[in-house]
C-alpha positions in Angstrom: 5.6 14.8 8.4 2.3 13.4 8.5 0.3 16.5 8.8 -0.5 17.5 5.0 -0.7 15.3 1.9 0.4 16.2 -1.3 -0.6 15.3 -4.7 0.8 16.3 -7.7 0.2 15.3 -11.2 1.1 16.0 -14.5 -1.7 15.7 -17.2 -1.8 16.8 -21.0 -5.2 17.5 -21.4 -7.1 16.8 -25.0 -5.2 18.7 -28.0 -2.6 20.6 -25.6 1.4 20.4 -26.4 2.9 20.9 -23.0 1.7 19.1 -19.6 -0.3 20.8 -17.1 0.7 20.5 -13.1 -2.3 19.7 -10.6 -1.3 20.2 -7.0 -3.7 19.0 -4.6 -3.6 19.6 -1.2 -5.2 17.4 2.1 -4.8 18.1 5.8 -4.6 14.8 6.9 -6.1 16.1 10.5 -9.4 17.1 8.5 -9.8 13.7 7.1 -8.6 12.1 10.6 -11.2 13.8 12.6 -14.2 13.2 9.5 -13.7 9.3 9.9 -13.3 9.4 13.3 -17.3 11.1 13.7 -18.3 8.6 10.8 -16.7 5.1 11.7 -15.9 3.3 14.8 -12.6 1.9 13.8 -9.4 1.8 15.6 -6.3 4.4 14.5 -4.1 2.2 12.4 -7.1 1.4 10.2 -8.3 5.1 9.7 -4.4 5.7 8.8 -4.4 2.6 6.2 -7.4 3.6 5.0 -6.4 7.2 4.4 -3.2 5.6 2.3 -0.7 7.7 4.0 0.4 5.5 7.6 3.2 3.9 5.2 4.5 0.9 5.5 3.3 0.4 9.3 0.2 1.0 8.0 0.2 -1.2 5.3 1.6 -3.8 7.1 -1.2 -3.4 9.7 -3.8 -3.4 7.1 -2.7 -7.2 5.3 -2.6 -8.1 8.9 -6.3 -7.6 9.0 -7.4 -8.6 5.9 -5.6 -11.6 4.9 -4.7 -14.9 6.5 -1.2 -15.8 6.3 -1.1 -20.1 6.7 2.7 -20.3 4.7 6.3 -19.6 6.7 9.3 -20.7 5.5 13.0 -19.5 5.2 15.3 -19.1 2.0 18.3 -17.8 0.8 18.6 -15.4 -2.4 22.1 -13.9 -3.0 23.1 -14.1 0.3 20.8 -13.2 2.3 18.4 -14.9 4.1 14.4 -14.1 4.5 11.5 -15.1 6.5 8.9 -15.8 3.7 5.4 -15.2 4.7 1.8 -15.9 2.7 -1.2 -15.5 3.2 -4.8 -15.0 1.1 -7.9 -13.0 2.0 -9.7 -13.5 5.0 -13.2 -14.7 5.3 -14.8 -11.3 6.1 -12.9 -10.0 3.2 -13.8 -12.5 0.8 -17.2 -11.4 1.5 -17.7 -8.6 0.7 -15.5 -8.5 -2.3 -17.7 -11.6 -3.4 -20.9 -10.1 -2.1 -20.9 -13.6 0.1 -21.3 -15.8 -3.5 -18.9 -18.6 -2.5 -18.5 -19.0 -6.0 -17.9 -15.9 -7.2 -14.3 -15.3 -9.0 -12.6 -12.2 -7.6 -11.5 -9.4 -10.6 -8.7 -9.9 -12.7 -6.8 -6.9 -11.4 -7.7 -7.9 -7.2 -4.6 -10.2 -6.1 -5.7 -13.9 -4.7 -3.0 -14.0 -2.4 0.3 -11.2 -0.9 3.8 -12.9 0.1 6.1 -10.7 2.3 9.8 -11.2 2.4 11.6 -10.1 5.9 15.1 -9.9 6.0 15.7 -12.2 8.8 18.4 -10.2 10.4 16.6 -6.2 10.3 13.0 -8.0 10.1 12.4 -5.0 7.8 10.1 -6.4 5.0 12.2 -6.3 2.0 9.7 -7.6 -0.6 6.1 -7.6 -0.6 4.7 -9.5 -3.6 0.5 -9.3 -4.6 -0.1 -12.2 -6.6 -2.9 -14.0 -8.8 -3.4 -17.5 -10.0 -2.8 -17.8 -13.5 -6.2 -19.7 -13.7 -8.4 -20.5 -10.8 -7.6 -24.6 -10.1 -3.2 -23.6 -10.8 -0.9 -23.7 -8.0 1.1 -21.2 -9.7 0.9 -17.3 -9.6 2.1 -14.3 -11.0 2.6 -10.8 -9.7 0.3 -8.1 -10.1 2.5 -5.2 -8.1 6.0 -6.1 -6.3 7.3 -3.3 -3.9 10.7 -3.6 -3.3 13.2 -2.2 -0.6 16.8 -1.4 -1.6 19.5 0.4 0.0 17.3 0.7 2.9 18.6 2.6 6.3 17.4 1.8 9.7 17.6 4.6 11.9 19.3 7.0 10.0 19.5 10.5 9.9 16.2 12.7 7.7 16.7 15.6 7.0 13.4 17.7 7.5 13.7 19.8 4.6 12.9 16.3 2.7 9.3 16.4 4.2 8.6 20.3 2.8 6.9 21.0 -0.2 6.5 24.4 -1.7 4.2 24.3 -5.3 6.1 25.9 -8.3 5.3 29.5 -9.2 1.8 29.9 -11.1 0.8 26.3 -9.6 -2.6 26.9 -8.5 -3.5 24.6 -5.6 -6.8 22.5 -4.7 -7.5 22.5 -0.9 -9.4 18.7 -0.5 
């Protein structure tokens, strides 16, 4: 619901048999009001930059980091989708280049993100991060694709998805 963040992993520490749950928990409020005292930024970036605005806030955050040049329209298996692309922005290619126009991002940063929208829902079906296979190509490859399917506009959510309660003997970290 927006309110607490949690984080749960399972980890087999060095030598053990069975894996061991760490909860972790985060009022996102906490966080909220830290970053508002410690940056002047506008709400949809704090939320993007705490992760947890979803895909408003993702959307919002490519918005104002990349430059999107490319639009076109195709069909794939019936339907039809807006294709957007776009690469980083000048303020973002400097700092992740430390302003060295020649500098080569990492291997694991994407050079460019393509989003799909269905053209009918708008909903953004497909959002690809891509690289260039080497730095003069034309070509790319993925590095993450996030993919929508059966997706439900407007449909009924039941609350009891958004509760969490930790298992019995799961100690939990406040953070």
């Amino acid at each position: 619901d927006g309110t607490v963040l949690w984080t749960v992993q399972q980890v087999t520490p060095p030598g053990a048999q069975e894996p061991e749950t760490l909860v972790a928990r985060t009022v996102i409020g906490d966080i909220d009001q830290a970053l508002q005292a410690a940056m002047d930024v506008t709400d949809a970036y704090r939320i993007a930059g705490m992760g947890v605005g979803g895909l408003p806030a993702l959307l919002a955050a490519l918005e104002r980091s990349m430059t999107f040049e490319a639009v076109r329209d195709m069909e794939e298996e019936g339907h039809t989708f807006t294709v957007i692309q776009g690469r980083w922005n000048d303020e973002y290619m400097e700092r992740m280049t430390g302003g060295n126009p020649d500098a080569q991002l990492p291997e694991f940063l994407p050079d460019h993100v393509r989003v799909y929208f269905d053209t009918q829902t708008l909903f953004p079906t497909r959002i690809l991060y891509l690289r260039r296979t080497r730095p003069e190509a034309t070509t790319f490859v993925a590095l993450l694709s996030l993919e929508f399917s059966d997706i439900v506009l407007d449909g009924p959510v039941d609350d009891e998805l958004f509760q969490y309660t930790p298992g019995p003997n799961v100690e939990v970290r406040d953070r």
